[in-house]
C-alpha positions in Angstrom: 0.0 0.0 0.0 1.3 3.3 -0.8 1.9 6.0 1.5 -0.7 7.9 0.2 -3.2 5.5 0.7 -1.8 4.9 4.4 -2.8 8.4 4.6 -6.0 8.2 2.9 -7.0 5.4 5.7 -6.0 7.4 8.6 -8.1 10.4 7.4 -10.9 7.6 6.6 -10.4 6.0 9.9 -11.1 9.5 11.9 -13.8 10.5 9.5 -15.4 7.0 10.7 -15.2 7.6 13.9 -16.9 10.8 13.9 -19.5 9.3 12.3 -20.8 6.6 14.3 -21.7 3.3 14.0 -19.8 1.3 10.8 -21.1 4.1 8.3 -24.7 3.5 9.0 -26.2 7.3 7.9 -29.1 5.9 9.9 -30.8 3.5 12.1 -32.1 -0.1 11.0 -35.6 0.1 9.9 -38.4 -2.2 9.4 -39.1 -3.5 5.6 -42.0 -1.4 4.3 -42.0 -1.6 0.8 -44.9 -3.4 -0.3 -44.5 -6.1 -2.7 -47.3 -4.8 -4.4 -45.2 -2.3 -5.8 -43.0 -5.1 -7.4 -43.3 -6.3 -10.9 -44.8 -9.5 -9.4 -47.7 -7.2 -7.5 -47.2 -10.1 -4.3 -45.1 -11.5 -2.4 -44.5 -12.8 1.2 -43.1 -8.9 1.7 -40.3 -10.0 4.0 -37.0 -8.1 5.0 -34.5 -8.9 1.8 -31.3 -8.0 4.7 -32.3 -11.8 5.5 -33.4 -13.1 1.8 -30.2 -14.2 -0.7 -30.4 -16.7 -3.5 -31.2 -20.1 -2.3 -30.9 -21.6 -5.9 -27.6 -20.7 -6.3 -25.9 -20.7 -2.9 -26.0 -24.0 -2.1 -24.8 -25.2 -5.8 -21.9 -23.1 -5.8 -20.7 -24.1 -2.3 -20.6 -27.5 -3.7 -18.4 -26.4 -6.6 -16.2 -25.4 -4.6 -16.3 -27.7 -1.7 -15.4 -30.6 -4.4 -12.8 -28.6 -6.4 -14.7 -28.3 -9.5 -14.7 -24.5 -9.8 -11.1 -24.0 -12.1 -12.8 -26.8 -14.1 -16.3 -24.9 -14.6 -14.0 -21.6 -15.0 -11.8 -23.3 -17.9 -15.1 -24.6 -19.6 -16.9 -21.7 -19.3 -14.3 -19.2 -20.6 -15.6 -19.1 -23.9 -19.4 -18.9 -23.4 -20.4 -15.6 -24.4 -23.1 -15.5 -26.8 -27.1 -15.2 -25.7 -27.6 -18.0 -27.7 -24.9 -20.0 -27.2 -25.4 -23.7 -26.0 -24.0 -24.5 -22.6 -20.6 -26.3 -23.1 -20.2 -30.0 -22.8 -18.5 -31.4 -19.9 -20.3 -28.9 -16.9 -21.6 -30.6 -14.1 -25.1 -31.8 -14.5 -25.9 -29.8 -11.0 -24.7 -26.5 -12.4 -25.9 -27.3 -16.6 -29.6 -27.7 -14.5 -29.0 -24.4 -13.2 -27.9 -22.3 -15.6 -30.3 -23.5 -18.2 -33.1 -22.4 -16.1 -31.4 -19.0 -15.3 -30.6 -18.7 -18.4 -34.4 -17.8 -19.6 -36.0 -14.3 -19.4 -38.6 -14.0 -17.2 -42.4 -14.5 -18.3 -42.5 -11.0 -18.3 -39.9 -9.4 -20.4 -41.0 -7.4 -23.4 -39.1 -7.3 -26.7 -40.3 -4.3 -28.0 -39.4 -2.9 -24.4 -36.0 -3.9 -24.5 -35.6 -3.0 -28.4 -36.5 1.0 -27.4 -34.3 0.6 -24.1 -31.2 -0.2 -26.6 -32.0 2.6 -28.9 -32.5 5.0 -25.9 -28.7 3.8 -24.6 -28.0 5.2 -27.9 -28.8 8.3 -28.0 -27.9 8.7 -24.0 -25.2 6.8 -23.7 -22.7 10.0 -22.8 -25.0 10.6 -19.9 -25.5 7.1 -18.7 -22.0 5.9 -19.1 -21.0 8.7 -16.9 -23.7 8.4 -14.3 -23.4 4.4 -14.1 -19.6 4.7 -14.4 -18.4 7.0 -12.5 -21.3 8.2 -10.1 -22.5 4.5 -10.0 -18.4 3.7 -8.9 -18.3 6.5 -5.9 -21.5 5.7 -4.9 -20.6 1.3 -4.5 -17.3 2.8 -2.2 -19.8 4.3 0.2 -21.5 1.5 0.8 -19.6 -0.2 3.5 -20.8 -3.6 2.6 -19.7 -3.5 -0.8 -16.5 -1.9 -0.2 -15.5 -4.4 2.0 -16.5 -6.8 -0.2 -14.3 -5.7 -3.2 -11.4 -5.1 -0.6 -11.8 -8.4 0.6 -11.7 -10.3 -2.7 -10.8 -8.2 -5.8 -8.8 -5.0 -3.9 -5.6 -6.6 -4.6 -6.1 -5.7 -8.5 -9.0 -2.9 -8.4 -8.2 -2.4 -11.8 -9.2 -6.2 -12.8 -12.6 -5.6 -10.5 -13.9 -2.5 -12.1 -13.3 -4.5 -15.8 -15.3 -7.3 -14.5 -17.5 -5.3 -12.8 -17.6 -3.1 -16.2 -18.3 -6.2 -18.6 -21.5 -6.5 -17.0 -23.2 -2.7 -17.2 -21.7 -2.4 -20.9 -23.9 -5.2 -21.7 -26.7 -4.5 -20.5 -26.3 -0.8 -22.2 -25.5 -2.4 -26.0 -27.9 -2.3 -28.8 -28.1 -6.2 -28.8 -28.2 -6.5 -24.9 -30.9 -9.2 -24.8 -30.8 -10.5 -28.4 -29.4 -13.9 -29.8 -26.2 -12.0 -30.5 -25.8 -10.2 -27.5 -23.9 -11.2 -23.7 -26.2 -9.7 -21.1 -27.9 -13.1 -20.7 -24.3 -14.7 -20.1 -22.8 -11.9 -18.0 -25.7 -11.8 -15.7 -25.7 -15.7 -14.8 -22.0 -15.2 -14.4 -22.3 -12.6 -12.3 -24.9 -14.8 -10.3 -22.4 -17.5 -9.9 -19.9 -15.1 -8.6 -22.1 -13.6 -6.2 -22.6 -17.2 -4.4 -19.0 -18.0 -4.5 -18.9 -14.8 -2.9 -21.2 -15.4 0.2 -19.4 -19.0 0.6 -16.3 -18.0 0.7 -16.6 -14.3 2.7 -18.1 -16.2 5.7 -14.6 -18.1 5.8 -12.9 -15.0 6.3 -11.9 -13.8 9.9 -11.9 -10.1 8.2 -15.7 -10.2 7.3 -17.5 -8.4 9.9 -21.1 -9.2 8.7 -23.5 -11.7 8.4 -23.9 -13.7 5.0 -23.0 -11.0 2.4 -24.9 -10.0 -1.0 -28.2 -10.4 0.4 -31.4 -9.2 -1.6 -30.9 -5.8 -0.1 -27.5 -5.5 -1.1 -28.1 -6.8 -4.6 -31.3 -4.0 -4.7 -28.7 -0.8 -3.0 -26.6 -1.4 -5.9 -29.1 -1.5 -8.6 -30.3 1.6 -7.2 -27.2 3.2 -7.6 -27.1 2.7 -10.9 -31.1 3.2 -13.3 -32.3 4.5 -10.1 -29.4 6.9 -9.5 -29.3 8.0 -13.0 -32.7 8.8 -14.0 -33.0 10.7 -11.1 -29.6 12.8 -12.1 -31.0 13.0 -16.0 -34.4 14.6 -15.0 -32.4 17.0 -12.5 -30.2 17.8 -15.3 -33.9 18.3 -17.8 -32.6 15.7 -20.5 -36.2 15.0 -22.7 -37.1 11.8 -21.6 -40.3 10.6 -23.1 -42.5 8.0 -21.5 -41.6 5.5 -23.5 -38.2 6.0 -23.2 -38.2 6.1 -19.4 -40.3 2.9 -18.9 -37.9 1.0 -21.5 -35.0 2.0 -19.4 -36.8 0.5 -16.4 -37.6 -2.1 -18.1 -34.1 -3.4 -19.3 -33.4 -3.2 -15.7 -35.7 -4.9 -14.4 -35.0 -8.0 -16.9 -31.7 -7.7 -15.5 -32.3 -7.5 -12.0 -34.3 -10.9 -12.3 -31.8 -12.8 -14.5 -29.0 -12.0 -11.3 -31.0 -13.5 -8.8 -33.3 -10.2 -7.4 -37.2 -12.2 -6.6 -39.4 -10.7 -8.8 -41.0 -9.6 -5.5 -38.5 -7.0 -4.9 -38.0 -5.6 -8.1 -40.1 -2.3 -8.7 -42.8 -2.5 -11.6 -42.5 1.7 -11.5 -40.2 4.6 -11.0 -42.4 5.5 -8.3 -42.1 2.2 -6.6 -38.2 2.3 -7.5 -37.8 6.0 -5.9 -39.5 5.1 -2.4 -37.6 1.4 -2.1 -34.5 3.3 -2.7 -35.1 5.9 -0.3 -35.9 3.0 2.3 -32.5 0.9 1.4 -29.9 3.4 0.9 -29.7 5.4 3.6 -29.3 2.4 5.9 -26.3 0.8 3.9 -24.3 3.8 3.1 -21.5 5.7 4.6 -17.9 5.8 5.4 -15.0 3.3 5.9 -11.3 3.5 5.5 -11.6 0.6 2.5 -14.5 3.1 0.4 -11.8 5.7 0.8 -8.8 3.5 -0.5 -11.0 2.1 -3.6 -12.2 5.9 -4.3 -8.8 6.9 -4.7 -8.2 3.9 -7.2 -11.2 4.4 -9.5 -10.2 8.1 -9.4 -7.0 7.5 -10.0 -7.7 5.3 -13.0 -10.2 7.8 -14.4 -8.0 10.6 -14.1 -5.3 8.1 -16.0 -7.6 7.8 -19.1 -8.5 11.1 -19.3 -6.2 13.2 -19.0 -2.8 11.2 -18.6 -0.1 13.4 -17.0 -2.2 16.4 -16.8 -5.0 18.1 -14.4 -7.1 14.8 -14.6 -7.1 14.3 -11.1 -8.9 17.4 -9.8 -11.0 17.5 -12.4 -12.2 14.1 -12.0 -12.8 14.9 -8.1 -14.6 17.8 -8.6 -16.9 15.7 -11.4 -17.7 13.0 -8.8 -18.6 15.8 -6.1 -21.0 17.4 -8.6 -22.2 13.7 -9.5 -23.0 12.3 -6.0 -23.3 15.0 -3.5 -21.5 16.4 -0.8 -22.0 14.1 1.9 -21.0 10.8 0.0 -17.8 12.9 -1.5 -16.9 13.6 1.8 -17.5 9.8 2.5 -15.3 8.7 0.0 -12.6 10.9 0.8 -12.7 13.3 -2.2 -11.2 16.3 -2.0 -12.4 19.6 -2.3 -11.3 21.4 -5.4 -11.8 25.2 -5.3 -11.2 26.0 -9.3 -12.9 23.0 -10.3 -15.8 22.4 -8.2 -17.5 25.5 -9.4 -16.5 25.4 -12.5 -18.2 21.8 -13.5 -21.2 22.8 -11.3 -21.7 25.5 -13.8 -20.2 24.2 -16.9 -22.4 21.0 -16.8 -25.8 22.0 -17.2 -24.7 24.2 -20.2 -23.3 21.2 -21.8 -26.5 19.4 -21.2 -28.4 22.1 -22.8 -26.0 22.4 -26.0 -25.9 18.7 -26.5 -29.9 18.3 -26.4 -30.6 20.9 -28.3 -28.3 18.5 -31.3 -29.7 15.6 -30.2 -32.9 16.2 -33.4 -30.4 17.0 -36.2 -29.8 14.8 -38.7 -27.3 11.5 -37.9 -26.6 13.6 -34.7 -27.6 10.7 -32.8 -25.3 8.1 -34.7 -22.7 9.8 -34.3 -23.3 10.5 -30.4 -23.1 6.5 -30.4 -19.9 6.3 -31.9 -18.6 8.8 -29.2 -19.8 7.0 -26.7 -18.9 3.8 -27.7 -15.4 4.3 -28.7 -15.0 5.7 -25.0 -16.7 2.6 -23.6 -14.2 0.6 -25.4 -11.8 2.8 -24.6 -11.7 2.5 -21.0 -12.5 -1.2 -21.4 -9.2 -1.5 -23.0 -7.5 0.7 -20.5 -8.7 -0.9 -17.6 -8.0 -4.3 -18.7 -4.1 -3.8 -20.3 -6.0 -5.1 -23.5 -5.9 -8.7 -22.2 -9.0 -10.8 -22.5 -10.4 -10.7 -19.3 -13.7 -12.4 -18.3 -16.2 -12.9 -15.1 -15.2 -16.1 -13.4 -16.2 -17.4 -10.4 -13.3 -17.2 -7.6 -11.4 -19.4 -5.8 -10.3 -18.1 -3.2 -10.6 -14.7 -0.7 -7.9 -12.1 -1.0 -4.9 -13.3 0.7 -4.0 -11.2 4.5 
């Protein structure tokens, strides 16, 4: 660890003591949120802290208990298509598994999902910031999560944040759902992962929680990323029409089934989706001295693509203050930046307003896309050294 980040988790160490209790911004609460908000309309309505995924816990556990996960990893490594069969030689447990959650739920609309990919299109500046980089500061202050990633993945942030990356640039491609497309594949991967996860964290004398990656945690983090952003596109007055905005929920809510989520706890509305997140984050989020560390990685790899050797730093702090607020900035550990905070604060919303007001020209939207896409694969390419690199399900927690 560099002596910067021994700093950095000092400071966070202090600021989590002034805080109170393990960076909870307030007390535990009782579940409220009917599940008749949910895209089922019923459910048993009970607290998703205690709920996780008891189809694919106790599967993966037995992967690894018998050894069989390198195995599954090796044959596995080159099944990336939607429609791709399953690869021969899987065990017949985990072949059951994944061909069941492999299926979109009864619910799932094409035509839906079709106007979702075309509205990533033409919003894909705004969304890859808001899920990247908001949707990143936002994860570090959730103690949970940050402890997660430092626990199994912190070693090589960089290789987190490109698996963790695979999975929202799926689901924001034009073919994200279709034959062609990975969303289907990256989601039961990231499924997988998310059991080995809650076996293997439990085995840790460094884990101070119960089982991780519960419901709840699974929902907090969705919410920091549609919910998050549609909120920060409306404050910003981007034209969404209703069509648009119910697409967008709706290729989230495809994907939060096909991870695990019960339909029960998946929000049929935006209204729905606004009051569960105002019930689940407040109670997971907050400061620790790993969110702090992990900030200063993600910013430091931001900065690094942008702006390499130059004023990308500050900038890139005083873009994820203006993004997520003072209180989780402070949270994180950001620093202040007198010349840039203002100046982003004011520059933004003019930007906004110039770039809509292209948006209806002719091809303006095409060539938005290719923007935005050469900087998706972009940073994918940074952030992975150009290697190959691929969602597998680990081994092992981070070592000390």
């Amino acid at each position: 660890m560099s002596e910067l980040s021994r700093r950095k988790m000092l400071l966070a160490g202090g600021a989590l003591g002034a805080a109170g209790a393990l960076g909870m911004a307030s007390p535990a609460q009782a579940w409220t949120w009917p599940p008749a908000g949910s895209v089922a309309g019923a459910g048993a309505g009970l607290d998703p802290r205690w709920v996780w995924d008891d189809e694919a816990d106790p599967l993966v556990a037995s992967l690894l208990d018998r050894g069989a996960v390198p195995e599954v990893n090796r044959l596995l490594w080159d099944w990336n298509r939607n429609d791709q069969p399953l690869p021969d030689g899987l065990p017949a447990d985990l072949r059951d598994f994944m061909e069941k959650a492999r299926q979109l739920p009864p619910w799932a609309e094409r035509g839906k999902l079709d106007t979702a990919a075309a509205f990533n299109k033409s919003r894909g500046l705004y969304l890859n910031l808001l899920n990247g980089v908001g949707g990143g500061m936002l994860s570090t202050a959730i103690p949970k999560e940050a402890r997660a990633v430092y626990s199994k993945g912190g070693a090589d942030m960089e290789d987190r944040v490109a698996k963790t990356s695979i999975l929202g640039f799926a689901v924001g491609s034009l073919n994200a759902y279709r034959p062609e497309g990975t969303c289907v594949v990256e989601a039961v991967k990231t499924r997988l992962v998310h059991a080995a996860v809650r076996h293997l964290l439990r085995q840790s004398p460094h884990w101070p929680y119960d089982i991780p990656i519960s419901q709840e945690d699974m929902l907090v983090t969705w919410h920091t990323l549609p919910t998050f952003a549609m909120r920060k596109m409306l404050e910003w007055k981007v034209p969404i029409t209703p069509a648009d905005s119910a697409a967008y929920l709706h290729v989230w809510q495809v994907t939060a089934h096909m991870l695990g989520i019960k339909d029960e706890y998946i929000p049929a509305t935006w209204e729905a989706a606004e009051a569960q997140s105002d019930q689940v984050l407040p109670r997971n989020m907050g400061p620790t001295p790993e969110g702090v560390i992990l900030t200063d990685i993600l910013l430091d790899q931001l900065a690094e693509q942008t702006s390499p050797g130059g004023v990308g730093r500050p900038l890139c702090n005083a873009l994820a203050r203006y993004l997520v607020g003072d209180q989780v900035a402070d949270w994180d550990g950001i620093g202040r930046e007198p010349i840039w905070d203002p100046l982003v604060a004011s520059a933004w919303p003019k930007l906004v307003r110039f770039r809509e007001g292209l948006i209806p020209l002719p091809l303006v939207p095409q060539v938005a896309w290719v923007i935005d896409e050469a900087a998706r694969r972009y940073i994918m390419f940074f952030l992975t050294k150009g290697k190959e690199t691929k969602i597998v399900i680990p081994e092992t927690n981070r070592p000390g």
